[in-house]
C-alpha positions in Angstrom: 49.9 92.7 -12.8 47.1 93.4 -15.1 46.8 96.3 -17.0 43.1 98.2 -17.4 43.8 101.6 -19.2 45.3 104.1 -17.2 45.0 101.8 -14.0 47.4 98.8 -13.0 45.7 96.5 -10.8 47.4 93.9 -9.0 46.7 90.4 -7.8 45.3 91.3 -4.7 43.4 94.5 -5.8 41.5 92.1 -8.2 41.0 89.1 -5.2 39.6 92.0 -3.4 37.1 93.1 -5.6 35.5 89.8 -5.8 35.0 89.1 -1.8 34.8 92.4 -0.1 31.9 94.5 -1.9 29.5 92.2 0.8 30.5 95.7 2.7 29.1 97.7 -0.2 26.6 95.7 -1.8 26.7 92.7 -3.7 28.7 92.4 -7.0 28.1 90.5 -9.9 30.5 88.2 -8.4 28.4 87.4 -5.8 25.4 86.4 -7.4 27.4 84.7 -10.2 28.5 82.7 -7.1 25.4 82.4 -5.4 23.6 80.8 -8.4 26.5 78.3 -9.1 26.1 77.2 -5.1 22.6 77.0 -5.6 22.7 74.8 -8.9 25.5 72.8 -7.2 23.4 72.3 -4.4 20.2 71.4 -5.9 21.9 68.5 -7.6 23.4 67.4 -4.7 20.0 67.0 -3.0 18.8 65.7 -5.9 21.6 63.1 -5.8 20.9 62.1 -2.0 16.5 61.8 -2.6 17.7 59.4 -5.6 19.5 57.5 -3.2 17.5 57.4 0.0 14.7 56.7 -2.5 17.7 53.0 -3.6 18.0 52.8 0.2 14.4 52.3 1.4 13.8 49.9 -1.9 17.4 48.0 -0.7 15.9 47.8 2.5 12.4 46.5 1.5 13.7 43.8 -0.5 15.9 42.6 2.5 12.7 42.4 4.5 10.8 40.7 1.9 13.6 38.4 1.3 13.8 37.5 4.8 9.9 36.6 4.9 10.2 34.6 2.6 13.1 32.2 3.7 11.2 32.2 7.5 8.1 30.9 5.7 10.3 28.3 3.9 11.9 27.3 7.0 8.4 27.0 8.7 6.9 25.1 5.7 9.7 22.8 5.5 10.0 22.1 9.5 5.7 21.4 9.0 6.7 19.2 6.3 8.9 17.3 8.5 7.2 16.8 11.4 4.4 15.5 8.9 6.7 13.0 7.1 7.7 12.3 10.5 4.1 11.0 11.8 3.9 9.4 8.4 7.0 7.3 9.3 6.3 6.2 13.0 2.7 5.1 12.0 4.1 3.2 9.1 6.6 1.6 11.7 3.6 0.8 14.0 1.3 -0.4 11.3 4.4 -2.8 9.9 5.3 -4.1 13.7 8.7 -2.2 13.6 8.0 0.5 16.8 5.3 -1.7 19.6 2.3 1.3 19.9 2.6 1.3 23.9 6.0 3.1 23.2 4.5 5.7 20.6 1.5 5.5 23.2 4.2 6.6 26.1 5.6 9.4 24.1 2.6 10.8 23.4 1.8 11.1 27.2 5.3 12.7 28.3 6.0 14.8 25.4 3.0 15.8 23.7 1.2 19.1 25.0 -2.4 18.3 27.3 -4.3 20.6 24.5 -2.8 18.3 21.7 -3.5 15.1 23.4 -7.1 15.0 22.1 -5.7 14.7 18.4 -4.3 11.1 19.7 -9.3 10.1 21.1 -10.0 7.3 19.3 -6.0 6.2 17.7 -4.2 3.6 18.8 -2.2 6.5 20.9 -4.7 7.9 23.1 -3.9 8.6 26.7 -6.9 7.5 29.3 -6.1 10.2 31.2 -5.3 13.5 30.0 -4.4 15.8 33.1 -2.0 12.4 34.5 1.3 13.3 34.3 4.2 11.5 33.3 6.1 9.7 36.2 9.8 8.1 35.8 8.4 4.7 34.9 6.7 5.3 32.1 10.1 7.7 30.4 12.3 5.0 28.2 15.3 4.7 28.8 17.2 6.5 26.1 14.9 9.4 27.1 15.6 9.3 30.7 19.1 9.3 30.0 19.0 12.5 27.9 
């Protein structure tokens, strides 16, 4: 019990003035309160801009990172296929591969708008719309 002059106000007497004068007005209480919410509040949106703000720059870098190793991979399988070509037409040239079998797989597996890269190479296919028939597939490719 606390003791103001000639009153003695208890626990609850005390409790009571700070929530219920919202039936008689507010109390210095309540706007004490109210402010310290507000401040409290404030900061916490502040807090959670800050980090939607870390978010959407995570999340940028992620994409950009991602870019980049799909234009690695598509630079390195280019690369590939180029060291590829490179290596059968060394073959060829040095007797290794006979140029009717690079010829052959240039008519079953190459695409009709890519056979005119092969006009005027050693490759070229005669006729560009024939298609491939089971005679002319090897036979480790027929197999597979």
């Amino acid at each position: 019990m606390w003791d103001f002059g000639s009153e003695t106000l208890g626990r609850s007497t005390i409790l009571g003035a700070i929530f219920l004068p919202a039936r008689f007005g507010k109390s210095p209480a309540d706007s004490w309160m109210e402010e310290i919410g507000m401040v409290e509040l404030s900061k916490i949106m502040e807090k959670e801009r800050g980090l939607l703000q870390r978010k959407a720059k995570l999340e940028a870098d992620i994409a950009r990172l991602r870019t980049k190793e799909k234009d690695v991979a598509r630079r390195d399988d280019t690369r590939r296929k180029i060291v590829l070509g490179g290596m059968i037409l060394a073959a060829v040239a040095a007797g290794d591969v006979p140029a009717d079998f690079v010829k052959r797989l240039v008519r079953i597996h190459v695409a009709d708008r890519d056979k005119k890269l092969f006009v005027a190479s050693p490759f070229e296919v005669e006729d560009v719309a024939t298609e491939s028939t089971a005679a002319d597939v090897p036979d480790a490719v027929a197999r597979e």
